[in-house]
N, C-alpha and C positions, 0 to 999 in steps of 0.2 A: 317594656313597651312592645307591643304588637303590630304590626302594620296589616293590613288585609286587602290585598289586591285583585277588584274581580277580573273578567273575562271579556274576551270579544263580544262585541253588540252586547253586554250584561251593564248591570250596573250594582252598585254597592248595597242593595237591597240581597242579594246573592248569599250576603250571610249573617244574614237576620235572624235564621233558625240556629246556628250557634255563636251568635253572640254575645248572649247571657251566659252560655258556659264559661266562653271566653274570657268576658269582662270580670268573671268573679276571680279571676287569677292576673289580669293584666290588664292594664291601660291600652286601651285600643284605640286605635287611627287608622279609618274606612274612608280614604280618597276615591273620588271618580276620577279615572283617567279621563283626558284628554278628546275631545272627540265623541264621549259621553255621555251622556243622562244625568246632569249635576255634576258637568264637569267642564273644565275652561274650555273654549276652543278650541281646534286644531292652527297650529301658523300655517302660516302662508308657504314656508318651506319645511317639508317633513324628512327627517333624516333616524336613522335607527336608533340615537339617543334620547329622540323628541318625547316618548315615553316615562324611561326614568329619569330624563332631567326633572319631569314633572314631579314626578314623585319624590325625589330630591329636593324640589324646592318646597314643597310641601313639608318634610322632614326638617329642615333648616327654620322655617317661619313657626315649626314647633319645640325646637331648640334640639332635635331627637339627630345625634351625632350617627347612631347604630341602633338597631331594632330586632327584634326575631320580626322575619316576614312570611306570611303564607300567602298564595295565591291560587289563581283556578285558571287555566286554559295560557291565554295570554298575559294575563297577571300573573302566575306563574314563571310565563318566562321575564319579564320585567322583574319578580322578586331576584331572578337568578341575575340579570344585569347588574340588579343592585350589589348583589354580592361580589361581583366583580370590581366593584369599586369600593370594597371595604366598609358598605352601610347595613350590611345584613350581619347579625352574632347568632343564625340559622335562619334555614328557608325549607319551610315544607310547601312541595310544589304538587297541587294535583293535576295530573294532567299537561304539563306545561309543551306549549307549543314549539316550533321549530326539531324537530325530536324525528324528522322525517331523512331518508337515506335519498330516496327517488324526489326529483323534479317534477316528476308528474304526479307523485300524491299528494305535491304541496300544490301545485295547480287546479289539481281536482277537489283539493279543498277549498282554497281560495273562489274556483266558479261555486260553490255549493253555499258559501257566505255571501257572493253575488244573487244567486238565484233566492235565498233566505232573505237576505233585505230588499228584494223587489215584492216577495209576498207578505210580509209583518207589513211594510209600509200599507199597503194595500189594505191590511186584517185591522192594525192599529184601531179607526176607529170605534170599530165595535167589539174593542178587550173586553169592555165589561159583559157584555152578551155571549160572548165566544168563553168564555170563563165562567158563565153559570152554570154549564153543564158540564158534565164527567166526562164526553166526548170531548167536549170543546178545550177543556182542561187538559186532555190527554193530547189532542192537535198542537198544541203551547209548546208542552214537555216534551214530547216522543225523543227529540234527540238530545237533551242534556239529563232527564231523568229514566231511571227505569222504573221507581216508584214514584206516585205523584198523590197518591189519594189522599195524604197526611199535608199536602201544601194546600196553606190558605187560599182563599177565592184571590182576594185583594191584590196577594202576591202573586200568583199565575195571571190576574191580567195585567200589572206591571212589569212580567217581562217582558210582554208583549210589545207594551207601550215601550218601554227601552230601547228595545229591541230595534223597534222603528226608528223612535231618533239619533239612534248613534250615526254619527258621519262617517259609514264604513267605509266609502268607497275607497278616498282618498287614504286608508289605511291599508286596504286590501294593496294599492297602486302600490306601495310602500313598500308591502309583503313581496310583492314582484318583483319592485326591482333589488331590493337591499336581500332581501331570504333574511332566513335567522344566522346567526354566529357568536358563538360563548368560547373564552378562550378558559377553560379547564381546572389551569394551573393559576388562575387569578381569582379561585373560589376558594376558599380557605377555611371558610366557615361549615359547620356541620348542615348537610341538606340530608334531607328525607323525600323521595319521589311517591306519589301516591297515583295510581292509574287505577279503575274501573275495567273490569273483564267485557261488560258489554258499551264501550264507550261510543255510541254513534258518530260523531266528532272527530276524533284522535284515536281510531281503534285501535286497540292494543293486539297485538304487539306492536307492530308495523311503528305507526307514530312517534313509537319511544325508543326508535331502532339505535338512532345517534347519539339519545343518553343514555342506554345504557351500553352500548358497544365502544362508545371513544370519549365522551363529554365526561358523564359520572357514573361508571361502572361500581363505583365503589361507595356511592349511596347508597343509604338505607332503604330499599326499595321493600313498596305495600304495595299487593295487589286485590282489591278490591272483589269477591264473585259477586257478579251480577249485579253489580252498578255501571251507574253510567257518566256522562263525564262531565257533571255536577255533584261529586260525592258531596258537596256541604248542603245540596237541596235533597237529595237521593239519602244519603244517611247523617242527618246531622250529627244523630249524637256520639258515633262510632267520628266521623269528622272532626269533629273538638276537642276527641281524646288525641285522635292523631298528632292533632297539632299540641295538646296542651303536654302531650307524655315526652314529647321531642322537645317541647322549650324548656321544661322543667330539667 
């Protein structure tokens, strides 16, 4: 079994370009988180488990005890929580968040997710206009891809639309006060790190200062040239191998 965990403001369309690789090797399960685009609500009270309890209960109502997990951005670091709890049998994580040294590049991320969901809200209703054109395709993309001309119309203005309904706010609020925190030696399962040399999002290095200096130095680390920090939209099919050569 498979799990595939997307990204901040993203939704589980995110990896639709290798899914079919995917599925011809594994049973796959593509939850929305929480707060999402096809995905439950957020509660009333958000705490740093509020995430992968979700995906956990998800995992439970599918009978699925342990899974190999991938993820993109903040589904990423959710795969890594999971492992922390002994639901992951590996995790390849592209990009995974919390991976920051400085306060201030997680704030400056965070206002830049603030500034991003006041303009999609605003763009939203005209995706599918905004997404006819090669420009307009490229305004979508710029910061999770560095190639785009291979992604379908439909999908570039569905991340649009995603993009606008996720209920960021109260997550970013969350990211503020809670930060990230992985404790290490409670990840036992085989991970693989996959980071994007041009990632607009989580620039590398910087972002991945904390996995790979103190978290998990000793992961299989891929660095991607010249992608960006959507490797499963940016290169699917180098994407699928990634994940499929580490579960194997």
């Amino acid at each position: 079994m498979l799990i595939l965990l997307h990204g901040f403001t993203d939704t589980t369309r995110t990896w639709e370009l290798v899914l079919p690789r995917l599925a011809a090797e594994h049973d796959v399960l593509v939850p929305a988180l929480p707060g999402h685009l096809g995905g439950p609500p957020l509660p009333a009270e958000l705490g740093r488990d509020t995430l992968p309890d979700a995906v956990e209960r998800a995992m439970d109502d599918a009978g699925i005890e342990a899974a190999h997990l991938a993820g993109n951005s903040l589904g990423a670091y959710v795969a890594l929580q999971l492992a922390e709890l002994g639901r992951a049998r590996s995790v390849v994580a592209f990009a995974p968040a919390g991976g920051w040294v400085s306060e201030r590049e997680l704030h400056e991320t965070l206002d830049f997710f603030v500034e991003t969901n006041r303009l999609v809200r605003r763009s939203a209703p005209h995706a599918d206009a905004i997404a006819a054109t090669p420009a307009g395709r490229r305004s979508i993309t710029q910061y999770v891809t560095v190639r785009h001309e291979h992604l379908p119309v439909d999908l570039v203005a569905h991340l649009l639309v995603g993009a606008a309904a996720c209920d960021a706010l109260p997550l970013i609020e969350l990211a503020r006060r809670e930060g990230y925190r992985l404790d290490p030696e409670r990840i036992t399962c085989p991970v693989r790190i996959v980071w994007g040399t041009e990632d607009a999002v989580l620039p590398w290095p910087s972002a991945a200062a904390r996995y790979r200096e103190a978290w998990l130095p000793h992961a299989d680390w891929v660095e991607l040239e010249g992608v960006g920090h959507c490797p499963q939209l940016d290169v699917p099919l180098e994407s699928a191998e990634l994940i499929l050569d580490f579960t194997r």
